[in-house]
C-alpha positions in Angstrom: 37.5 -13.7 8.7 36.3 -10.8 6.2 33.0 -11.5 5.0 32.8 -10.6 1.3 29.3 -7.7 2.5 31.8 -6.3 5.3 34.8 -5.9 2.6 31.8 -3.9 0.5 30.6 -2.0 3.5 33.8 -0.7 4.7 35.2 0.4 1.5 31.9 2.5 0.9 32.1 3.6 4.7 35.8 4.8 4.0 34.9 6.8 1.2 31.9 8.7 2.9 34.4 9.0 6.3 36.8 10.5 3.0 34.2 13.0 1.9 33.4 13.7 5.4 36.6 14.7 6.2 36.7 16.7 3.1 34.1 19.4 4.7 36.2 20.8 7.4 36.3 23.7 5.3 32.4 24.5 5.4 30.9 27.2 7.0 29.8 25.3 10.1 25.4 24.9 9.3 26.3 24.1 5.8 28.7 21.0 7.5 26.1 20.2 9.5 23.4 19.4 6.9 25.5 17.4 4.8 26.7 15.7 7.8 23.4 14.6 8.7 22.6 13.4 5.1 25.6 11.3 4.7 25.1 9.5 8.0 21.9 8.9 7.4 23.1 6.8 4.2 25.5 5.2 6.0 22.7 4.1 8.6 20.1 3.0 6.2 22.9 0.7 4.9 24.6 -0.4 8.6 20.9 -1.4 9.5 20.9 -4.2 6.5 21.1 -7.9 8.0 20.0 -11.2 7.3 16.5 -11.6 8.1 15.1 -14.8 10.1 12.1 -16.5 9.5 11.0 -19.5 11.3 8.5 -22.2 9.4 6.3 -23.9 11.1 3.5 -26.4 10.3 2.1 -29.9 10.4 3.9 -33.0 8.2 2.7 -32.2 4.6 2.2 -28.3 4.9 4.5 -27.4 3.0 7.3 -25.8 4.6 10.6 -26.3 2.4 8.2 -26.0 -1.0 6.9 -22.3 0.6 10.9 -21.6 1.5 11.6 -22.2 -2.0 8.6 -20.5 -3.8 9.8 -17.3 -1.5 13.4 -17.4 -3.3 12.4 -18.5 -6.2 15.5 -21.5 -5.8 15.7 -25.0 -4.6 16.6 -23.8 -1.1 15.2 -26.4 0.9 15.1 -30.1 0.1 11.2 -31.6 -0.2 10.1 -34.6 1.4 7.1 -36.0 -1.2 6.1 -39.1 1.0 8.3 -39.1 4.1 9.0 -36.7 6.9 11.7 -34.7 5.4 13.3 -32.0 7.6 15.4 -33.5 10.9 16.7 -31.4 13.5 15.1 -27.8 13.4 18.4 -25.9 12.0 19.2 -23.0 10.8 19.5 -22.8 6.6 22.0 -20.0 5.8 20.6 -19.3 1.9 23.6 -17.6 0.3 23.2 -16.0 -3.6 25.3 -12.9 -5.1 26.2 -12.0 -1.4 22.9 -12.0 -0.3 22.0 -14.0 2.9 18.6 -15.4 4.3 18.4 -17.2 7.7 15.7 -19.8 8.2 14.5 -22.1 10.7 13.3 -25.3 9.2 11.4 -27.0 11.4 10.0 -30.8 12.1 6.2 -31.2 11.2 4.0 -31.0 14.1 2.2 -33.8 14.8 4.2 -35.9 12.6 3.4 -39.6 12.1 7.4 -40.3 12.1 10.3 -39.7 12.7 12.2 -37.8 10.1 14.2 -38.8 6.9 17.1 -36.5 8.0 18.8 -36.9 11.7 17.7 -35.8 14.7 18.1 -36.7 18.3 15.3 -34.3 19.8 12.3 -36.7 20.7 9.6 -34.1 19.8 9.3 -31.6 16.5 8.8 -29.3 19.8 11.8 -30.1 21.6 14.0 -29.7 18.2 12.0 -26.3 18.1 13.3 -24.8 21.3 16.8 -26.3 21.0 17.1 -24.1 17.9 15.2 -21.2 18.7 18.1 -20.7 21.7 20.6 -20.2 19.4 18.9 -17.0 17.9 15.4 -15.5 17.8 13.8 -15.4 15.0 12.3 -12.1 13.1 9.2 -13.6 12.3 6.6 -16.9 12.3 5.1 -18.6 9.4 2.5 -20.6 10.5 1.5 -23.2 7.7 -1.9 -25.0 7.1 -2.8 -27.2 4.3 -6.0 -25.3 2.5 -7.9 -28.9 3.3 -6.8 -29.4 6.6 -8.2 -25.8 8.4 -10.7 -28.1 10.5 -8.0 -31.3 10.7 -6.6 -31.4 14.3 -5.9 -28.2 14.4 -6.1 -27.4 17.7 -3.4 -30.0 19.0 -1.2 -27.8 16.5 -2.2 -25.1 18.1 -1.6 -26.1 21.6 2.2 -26.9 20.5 2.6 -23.5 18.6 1.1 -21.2 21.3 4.1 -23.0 23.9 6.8 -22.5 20.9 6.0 -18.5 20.9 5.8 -18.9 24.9 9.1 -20.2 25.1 10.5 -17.4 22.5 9.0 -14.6 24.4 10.4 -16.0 27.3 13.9 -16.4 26.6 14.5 -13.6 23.9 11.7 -11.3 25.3 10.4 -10.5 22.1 7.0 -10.9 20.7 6.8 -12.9 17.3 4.8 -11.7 14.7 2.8 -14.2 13.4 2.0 -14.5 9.4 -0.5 -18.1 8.9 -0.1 -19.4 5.2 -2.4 -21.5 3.8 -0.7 -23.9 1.4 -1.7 -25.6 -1.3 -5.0 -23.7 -2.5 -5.2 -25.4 -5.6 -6.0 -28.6 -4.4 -9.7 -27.5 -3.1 -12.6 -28.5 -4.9 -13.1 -28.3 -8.0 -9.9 -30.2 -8.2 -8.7 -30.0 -12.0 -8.5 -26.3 -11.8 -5.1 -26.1 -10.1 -3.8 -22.4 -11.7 -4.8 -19.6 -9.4 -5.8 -16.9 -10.2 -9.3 -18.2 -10.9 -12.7 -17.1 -12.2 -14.5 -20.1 -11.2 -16.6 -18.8 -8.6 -16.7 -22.5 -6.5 -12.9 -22.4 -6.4 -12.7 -18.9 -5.1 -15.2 -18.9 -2.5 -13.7 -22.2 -0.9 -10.6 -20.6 -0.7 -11.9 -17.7 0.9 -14.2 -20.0 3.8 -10.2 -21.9 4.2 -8.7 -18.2 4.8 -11.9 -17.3 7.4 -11.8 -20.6 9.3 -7.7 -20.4 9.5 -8.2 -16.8 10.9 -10.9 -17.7 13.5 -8.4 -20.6 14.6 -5.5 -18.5 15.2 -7.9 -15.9 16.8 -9.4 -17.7 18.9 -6.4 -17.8 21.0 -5.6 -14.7 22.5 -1.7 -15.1 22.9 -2.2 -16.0 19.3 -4.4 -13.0 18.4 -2.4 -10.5 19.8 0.5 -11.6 17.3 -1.1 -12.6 14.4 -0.8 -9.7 11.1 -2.6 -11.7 8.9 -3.4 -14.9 6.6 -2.7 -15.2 3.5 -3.6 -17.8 1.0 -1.0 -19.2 -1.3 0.0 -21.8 -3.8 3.9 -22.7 -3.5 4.8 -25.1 -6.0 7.1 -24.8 -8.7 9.5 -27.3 -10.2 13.1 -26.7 -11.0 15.7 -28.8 -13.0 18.8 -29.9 -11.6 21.0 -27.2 -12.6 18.6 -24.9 -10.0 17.0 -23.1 -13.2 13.1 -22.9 -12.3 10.3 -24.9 -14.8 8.8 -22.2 -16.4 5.7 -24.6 -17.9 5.5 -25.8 -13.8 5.6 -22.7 -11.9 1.9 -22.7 -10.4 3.2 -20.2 -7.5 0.0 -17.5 -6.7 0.0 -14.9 -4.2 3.3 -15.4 -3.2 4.5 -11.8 -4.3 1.9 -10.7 -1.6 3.2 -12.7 1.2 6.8 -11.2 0.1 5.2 -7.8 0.5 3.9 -8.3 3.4 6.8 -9.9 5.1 8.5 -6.9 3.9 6.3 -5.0 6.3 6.5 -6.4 9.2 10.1 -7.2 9.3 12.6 -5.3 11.7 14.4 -2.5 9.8 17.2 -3.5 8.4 16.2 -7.4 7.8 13.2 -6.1 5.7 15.6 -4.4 3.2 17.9 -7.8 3.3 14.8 -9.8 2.3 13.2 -6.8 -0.1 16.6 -7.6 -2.1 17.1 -11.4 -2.2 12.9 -11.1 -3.3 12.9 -8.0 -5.4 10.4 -6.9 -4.1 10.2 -3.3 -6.1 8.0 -1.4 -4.2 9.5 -1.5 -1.3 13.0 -1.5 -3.3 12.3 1.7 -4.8 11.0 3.2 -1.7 14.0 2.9 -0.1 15.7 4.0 -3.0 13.9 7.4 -3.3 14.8 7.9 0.6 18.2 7.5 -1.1 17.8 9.9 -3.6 16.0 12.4 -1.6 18.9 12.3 0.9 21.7 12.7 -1.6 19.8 15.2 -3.9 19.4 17.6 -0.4 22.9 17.2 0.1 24.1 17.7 -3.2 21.8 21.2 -3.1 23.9 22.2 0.2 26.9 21.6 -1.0 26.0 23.2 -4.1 25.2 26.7 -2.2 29.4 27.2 -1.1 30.6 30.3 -1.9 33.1 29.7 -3.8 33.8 27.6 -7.1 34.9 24.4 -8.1 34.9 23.5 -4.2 32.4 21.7 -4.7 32.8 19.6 -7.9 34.7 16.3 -6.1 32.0 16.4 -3.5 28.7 16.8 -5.2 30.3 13.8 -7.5 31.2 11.7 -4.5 27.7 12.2 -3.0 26.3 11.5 -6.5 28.3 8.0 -7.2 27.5 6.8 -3.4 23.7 7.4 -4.4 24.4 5.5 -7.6 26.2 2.6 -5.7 23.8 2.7 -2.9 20.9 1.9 -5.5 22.4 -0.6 -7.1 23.1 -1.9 -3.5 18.9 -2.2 -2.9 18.2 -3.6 -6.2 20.2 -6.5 -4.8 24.1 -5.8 -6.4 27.1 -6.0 -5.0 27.2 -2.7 -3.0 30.8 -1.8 -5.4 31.8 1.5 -7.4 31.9 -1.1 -10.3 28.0 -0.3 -11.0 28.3 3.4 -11.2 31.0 2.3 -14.2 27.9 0.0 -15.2 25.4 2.8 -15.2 27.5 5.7 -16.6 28.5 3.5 -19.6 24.5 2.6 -20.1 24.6 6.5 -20.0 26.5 6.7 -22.7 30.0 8.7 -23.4 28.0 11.9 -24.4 26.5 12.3 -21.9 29.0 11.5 -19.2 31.0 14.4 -21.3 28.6 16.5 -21.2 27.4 16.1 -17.4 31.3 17.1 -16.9 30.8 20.2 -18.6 28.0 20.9 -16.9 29.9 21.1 -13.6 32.5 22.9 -14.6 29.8 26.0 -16.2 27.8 25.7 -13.4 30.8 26.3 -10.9 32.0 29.3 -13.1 28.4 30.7 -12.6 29.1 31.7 -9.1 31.9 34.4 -10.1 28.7 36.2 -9.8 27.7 37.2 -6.3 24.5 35.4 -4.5 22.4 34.9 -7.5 24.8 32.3 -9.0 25.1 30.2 -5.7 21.0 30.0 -5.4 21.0 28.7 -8.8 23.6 26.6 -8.4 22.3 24.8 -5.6 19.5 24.5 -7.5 21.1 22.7 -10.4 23.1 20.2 -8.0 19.9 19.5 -6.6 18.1 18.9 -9.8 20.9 16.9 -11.5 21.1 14.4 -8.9 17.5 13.9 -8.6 17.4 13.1 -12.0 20.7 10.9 -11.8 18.8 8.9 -8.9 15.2 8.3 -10.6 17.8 7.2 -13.7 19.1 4.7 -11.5 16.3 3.7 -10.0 14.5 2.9 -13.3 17.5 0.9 -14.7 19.0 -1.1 -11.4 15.4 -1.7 -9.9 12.7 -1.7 -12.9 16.0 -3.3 -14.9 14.7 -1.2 -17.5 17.3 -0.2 -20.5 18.7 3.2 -20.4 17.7 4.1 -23.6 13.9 3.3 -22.4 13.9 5.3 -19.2 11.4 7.9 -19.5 14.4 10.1 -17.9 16.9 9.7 -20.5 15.6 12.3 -23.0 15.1 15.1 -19.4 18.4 13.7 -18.5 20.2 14.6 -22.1 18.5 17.8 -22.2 19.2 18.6 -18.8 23.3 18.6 -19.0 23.0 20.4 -22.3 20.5 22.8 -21.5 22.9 23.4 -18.2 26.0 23.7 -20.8 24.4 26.2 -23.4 23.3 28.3 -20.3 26.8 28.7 -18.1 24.3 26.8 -15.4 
């Protein structure tokens, strides 16, 4: 069966194998370059796959609340007295066509057996049955901000033969990221919103985050993995329509556990996760890569010798860049947004962008000036078209409010007036 991302995918691939098929008529380097441009597109977008993150941490660490703070929906169910979570199992998190995989797993060291079914006598053994089905991405390792020094090395023991097992059967060295949950319940206890300029609070937090670390480094298989710990708060409460409590949202530092998670994912799964999180920075790096790739093909194009060639391709390449931006900042990865974004453009200016082309294509009646010039436009234009869409699809920012607009209006009829 179709899935709904490989219907998107291969529409988008058909029309780049279109365009591509369009250029047999190119002087052979010119060809090339685009060539190389395109496919690059097409691989930064073949690459995207749901990430996998396995959770793991004692009873009461907060695994499914963490899972949920990270999506910012009721993903995972939350066991307030009991042992929650049964069998270690995948989760499949599905929203706008966006998918997250994540390994839920039993509490280590629980003091029973689980709410929800499983037939695996050990949070260890349910572990490894599910971690042969397919190998995680990365690790959370979860500990309770009061419970550094509790037992901890018994959790250890069973973590450091987890990752054994994984390296083992998937020959691949996890990544390690230790959480430590539930920061606002250290002393002084009635401040529970972090940030925090209580001094008491803050340095108690940071002793939690250096005895965690020395923990998970004092074990070399463990230190050898580990990227780093970061201190969080997780909770936030959400009605039962899914929408979250605004008044209850107490989440802290959990955009820089995003981030960083980010980072250290594979390629491909990082930009899967960078969209289901928004996280922007990373979003709208990829998305300059984007731009940079379609504005340097747009510029070759633009040099051809001959006019109007050029005008269905350098439009192609610009609405793939469009869709392809939309695509990061977590739409569906359809032609429909480039109809979104050239009607927040406004009619105008879509008329006057068409003009544009058609001047600038008459400009190369003259010999070798006009086609450096031209290239030069093409290249300009869509570099301007790209920061446009970043700024709207990414920062979600109106078009009328994107520092671009008034370089992008004056642009096309600059271009116009000129013949360029």
């Amino acid at each position: 069966m179709t899935t709904t991302r490989q219907h998107e995918l291969d529409n988008y691939f058909a029309l780049i194998n279109k365009l591509l098929g369009q250029l047999s008529h190119l002087p052979p380097p010119l060809k090339a370059q685009v060539e190389r441009e395109l496919k690059e597109l097409l691989h930064i977008l073949e690459e995207v796959r749901s990430p996998r993150f396995m959770v793991v941490g004692r009873r009461g660490s907060g695994k499914s609340t963490l899972i949920n703070a990270l999506f910012n929906a009721p993903v995972a169910k939350v066991g307030a007295v009991e042992a929650q979570t049964g069998a270690a199992h995948w989760y499949t998190y599905e929203h706008g066509g966006k998918n997250i995989e994540i390994l839920d797993t039993r509490g280590i060291q629980e003091g029973g057996k689980p709410i929800e079914q499983d037939f695996a006598s050990s949070s260890q053994e349910s572990i490894l049955l599910a971690i042969r089905e397919k190998c995680p991405d990365i690790v959370l390792f979860l500990c309770k901000a009061k419970e550094v020094d509790s037992a901890i090395h018994e959790s250890l023991d069973i973590f450091e033969r987890i990752l054994r097992n994984i390296e083992n059967i998937h020959d691949y060295a996890l990544p390690i990221v230790g959480v430590l949950t539930q920061c606002d319940e250290l002393d002084p206890p009635d401040i529970r919103k972090l940030p925090t300029d209580d001094e008491e609070k803050t340095q108690n937090i940071k002793a939690a985050v250096k005895v965690f670390t020395e923990h998970l480094k004092s074990r070399k298989s463990l230190n050898d993995k580990l990227v780093k710990v970061i201190p969080t708060v997780a909770f936030v409460r959400y009605g039962k329509n899914g929408t979250m409590d605004a008044s209850r949202d107490y989440r802290w530092n959990i955009d820089r556990l995003q981030s960083l998670l980010v980072e250290e994912l594979p390629t491909g799964p990082n930009l899967a996760f960078a969209r289901i999180a928004k996280v922007r920075k990373f979003q709208k790096k990829v998305a300059t890569n984007i731009v940079n790739i379609c504005s340097v093909a747009s510029s070759t194009v633009g040099a051809l010798p001959m006019p109007g060639d050029d005008l269905p391709i350098i439009t192609t390449i610009q609405m793939l860049m469009i869709a392809a931006i939309a695509y990061v900042a977590g739409r569906e990865l359809s032609f429909q947004t480039v109809t979104e974004f050239s009607c927040a453009m406004g009619i105008n200016i879509g008329t006057a962008f068409a003009l544009r082309e058609v001047a600038r294509s008459l400009l190369k009646i003259i010999p070798g000036f006009g086609n450096v010039v031209s290239a030069s436009v093409a290249s300009t234009g869509t570099q301007a078209l790209g920061q446009a869409a970043i700024a709207y699809f990414i920062d979600e920012i109106p078009f009328k409010s994107i520092p671009e607009t008034n370089r992008i209006k004056s642009y096309f009829k600059c271009n116009f007036i000129m013949g360029f």
